[in-house]
N, C-alpha and C positions, 0 to 999 in steps of 0.2 A: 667073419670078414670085418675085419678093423673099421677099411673106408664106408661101408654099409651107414654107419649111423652119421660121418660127415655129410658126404654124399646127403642125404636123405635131410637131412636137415640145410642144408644150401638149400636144396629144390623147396625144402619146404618156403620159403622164401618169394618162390619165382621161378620160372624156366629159364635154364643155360643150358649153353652146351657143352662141352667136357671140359675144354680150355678155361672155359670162364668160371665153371666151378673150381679147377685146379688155382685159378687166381686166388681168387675169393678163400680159400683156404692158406693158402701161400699168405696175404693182407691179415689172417686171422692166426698167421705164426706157428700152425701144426705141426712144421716139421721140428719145431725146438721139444716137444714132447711126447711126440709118436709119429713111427716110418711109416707115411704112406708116399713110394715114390707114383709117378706117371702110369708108368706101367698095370701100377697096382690098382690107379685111380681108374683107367679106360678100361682093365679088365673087370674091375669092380660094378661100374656103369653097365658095363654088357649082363654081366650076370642080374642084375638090378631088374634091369629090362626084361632080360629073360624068364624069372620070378614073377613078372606083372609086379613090379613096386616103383617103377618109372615108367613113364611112357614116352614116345617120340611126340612133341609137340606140333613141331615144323620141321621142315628144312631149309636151306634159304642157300645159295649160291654162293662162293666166297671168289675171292678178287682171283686166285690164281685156277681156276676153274673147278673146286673141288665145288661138293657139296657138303654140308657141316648141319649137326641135327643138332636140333635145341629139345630137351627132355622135362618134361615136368611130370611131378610125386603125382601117383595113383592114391585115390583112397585106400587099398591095401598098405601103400609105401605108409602113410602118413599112422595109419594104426602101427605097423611094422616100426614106425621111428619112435612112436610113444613106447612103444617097449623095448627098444633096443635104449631108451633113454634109461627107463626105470631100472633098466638092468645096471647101467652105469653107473645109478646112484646108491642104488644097492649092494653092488659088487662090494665083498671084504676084499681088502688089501689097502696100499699105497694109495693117496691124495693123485699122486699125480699119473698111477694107471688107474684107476679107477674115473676120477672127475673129471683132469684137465681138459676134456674131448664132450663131456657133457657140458660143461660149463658154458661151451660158447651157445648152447643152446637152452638155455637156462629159462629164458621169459619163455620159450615154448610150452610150459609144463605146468603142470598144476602145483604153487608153493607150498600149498599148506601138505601135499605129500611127501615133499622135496625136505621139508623141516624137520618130518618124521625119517624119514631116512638119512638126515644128516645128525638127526641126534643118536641114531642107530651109529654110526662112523663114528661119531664122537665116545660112544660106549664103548665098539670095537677097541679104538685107541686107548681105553682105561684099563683095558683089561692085555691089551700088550703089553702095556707101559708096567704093569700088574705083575705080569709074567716073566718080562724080562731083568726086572727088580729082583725076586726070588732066584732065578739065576746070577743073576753076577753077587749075590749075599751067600747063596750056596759055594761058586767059587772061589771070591774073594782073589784077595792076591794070587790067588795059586793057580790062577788060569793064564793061560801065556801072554805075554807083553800085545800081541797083535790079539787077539780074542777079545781083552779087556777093552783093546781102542774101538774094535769092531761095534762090541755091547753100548758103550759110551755112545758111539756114532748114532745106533739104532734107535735107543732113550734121547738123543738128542734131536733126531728125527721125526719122531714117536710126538714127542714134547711139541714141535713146532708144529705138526701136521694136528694138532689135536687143538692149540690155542688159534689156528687159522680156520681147521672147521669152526669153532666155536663163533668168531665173527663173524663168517657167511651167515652163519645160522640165527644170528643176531638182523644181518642185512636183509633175508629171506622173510624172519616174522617183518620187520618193518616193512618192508614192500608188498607185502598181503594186505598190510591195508589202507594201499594207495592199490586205486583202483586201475589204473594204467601202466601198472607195473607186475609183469609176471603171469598176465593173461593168456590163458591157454589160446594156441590159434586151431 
């Protein structure tokens, strides 16, 4: 479940209630790199609940007569979000399926792990970059007009995602040792 580790990481935070986590993600710009609609958010929240990794805080009256529940992380949720984090940062593939979505929750976590696993990504990308080198040298000109621009695109991809890990990973050691920065909660 995609929303699982947003979700879980708002709460980690503070207790809201569904809408206001749906903000607070909305303010934190999610949908520019991964679909989590409404839908997906309140069904997410239910299963959460049902899991035991959130719980119902309160409930409090709203103006037009409903009732509206405010949720705050369980200890389960908050171990459950430590590894749905690490999973993120270890995940091989793409910077922006893998990170984008950890990232907002970055000071949450332990950095001097976060640096080991970002030099991990940093390697992955040496060794695509690696791979996909040997192929377009093996095809050369003789690979079709759109293959070549495809390859070109993926090295140019490759290239940028790999000189951006490399600054996180620069900003990650310097924040380790400032003490207010990057502190596990």
């Amino acid at each position: 479940m995609r929303a699982e580790l947003l979700i879980l990481g708002v709460l980690h935070r503070g207790d809201f209630h569904p809408y206001a986590i749906k903000q607070r993600l909305q303010n934190a710009m999610v949908e520019c790199y991964t679909d989590v609609d409404v839908g997906t958010l309140y069904y997410a929240i239910r299963q959460l609940a049902k899991e035991g990794l959130i719980e119902a805080a309160t409930r409090e009256r709203v103006s037009r007569g409903g009732v509206r529940t405010i949720y705050r992380i369980t200890p389960r949720g908050r171990e459950r979000f430590r590894e749905l984090l690490r999973e993120r940062l270890s995940a091989e593939g793409t910077v922006a399926d893998t990170l984008y979505s950890a990232l907002l929750f970055l000071h949450l976590t332990d950095l001097a792990e976060v640096a080991e696993m970002l030099q991990a990504k940093i390697t992955w990308q040496n060794q695509a970059l690696d791979e996909l080198a040997l192929v377009r040298r093996r095809l050369g000109e003789s690979a079709p007009l759109g293959a070549r621009y495809l390859m070109k695109h993926l090295q140019l991809q490759r290239q940028l995602d790999r000189r951006w890990l490399k600054e996180l990973l620069a900003d990650v050691k310097r924040s380790r040792q400032k003490p207010h920065l990057g502190t596990r909660a």
